[in-house]
C-alpha positions in Angstrom: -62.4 28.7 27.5 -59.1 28.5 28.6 -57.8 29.2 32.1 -54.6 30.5 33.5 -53.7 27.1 34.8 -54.3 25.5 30.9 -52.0 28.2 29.5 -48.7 27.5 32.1 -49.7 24.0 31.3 -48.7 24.6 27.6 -46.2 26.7 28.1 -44.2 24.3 30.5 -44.9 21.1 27.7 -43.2 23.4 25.2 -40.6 24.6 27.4 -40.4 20.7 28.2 -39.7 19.4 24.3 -37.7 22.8 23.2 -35.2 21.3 26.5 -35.8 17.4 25.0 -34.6 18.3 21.3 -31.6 20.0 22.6 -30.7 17.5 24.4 -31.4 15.2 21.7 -29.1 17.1 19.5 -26.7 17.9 21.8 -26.2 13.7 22.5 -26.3 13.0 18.8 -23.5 15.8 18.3 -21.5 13.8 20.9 -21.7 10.4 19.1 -21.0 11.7 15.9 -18.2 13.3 16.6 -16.4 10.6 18.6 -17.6 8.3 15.6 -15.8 10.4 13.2 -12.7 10.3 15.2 -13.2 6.6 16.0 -13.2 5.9 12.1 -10.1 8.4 11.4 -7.8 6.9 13.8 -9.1 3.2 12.7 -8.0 4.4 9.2 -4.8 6.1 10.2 -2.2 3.7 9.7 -3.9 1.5 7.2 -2.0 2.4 3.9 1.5 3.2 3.0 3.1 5.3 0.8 6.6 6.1 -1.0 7.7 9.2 -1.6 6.5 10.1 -4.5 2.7 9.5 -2.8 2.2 5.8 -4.8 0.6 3.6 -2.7 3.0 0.6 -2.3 1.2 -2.7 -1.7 1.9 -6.3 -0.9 1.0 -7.9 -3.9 3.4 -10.5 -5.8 1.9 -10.2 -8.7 4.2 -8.5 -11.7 2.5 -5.6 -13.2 2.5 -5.8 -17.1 2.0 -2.4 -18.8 3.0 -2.9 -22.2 2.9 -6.4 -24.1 4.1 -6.1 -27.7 1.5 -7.2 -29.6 0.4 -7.3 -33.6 -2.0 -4.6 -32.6 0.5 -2.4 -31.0 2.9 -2.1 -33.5 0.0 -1.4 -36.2 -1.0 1.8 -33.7 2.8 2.7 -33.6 3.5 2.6 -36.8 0.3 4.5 -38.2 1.1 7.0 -34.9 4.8 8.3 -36.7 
């Protein structure tokens, strides 16, 4: 049989983990937020764009698009 004193024992454990988990949640809200903004602003200023919203790198490498080939002129030519 439970007493009184058992039952205000339970209550105040439950009282005691609802108050834990929102303070759990309430920390992990905190972190993740200033983690999010952490890894925004570390991102900010990493890339950097033209006008027309191509990303313009560093490379020295010459981009080849079109190389006239056997091939290519076969797909033209059956194209027309």
């Amino acid at each position: 049989m439970k007493t009184s004193w058992d039952q205000e024992v339970n209550l105040n454990k439950e009282d005691c983990m609802t108050e834990s988990r929102r303070g759990f949640l309430k920390k992990a809200a905190v972190v993740g937020s200033v983690v999010a903004v952490g890894a925004i602003a570390a991102n900010a200023g990493t890339e950097t764009y033209s006008s027309n919203g191509v990303v313009v790198g560093k490379s020295t490498k010459k981009e080849i698009n079109y190389k006239k080939t056997q091939a290519w002129d076969d797909f033209y030519r059956a194209s027309n």
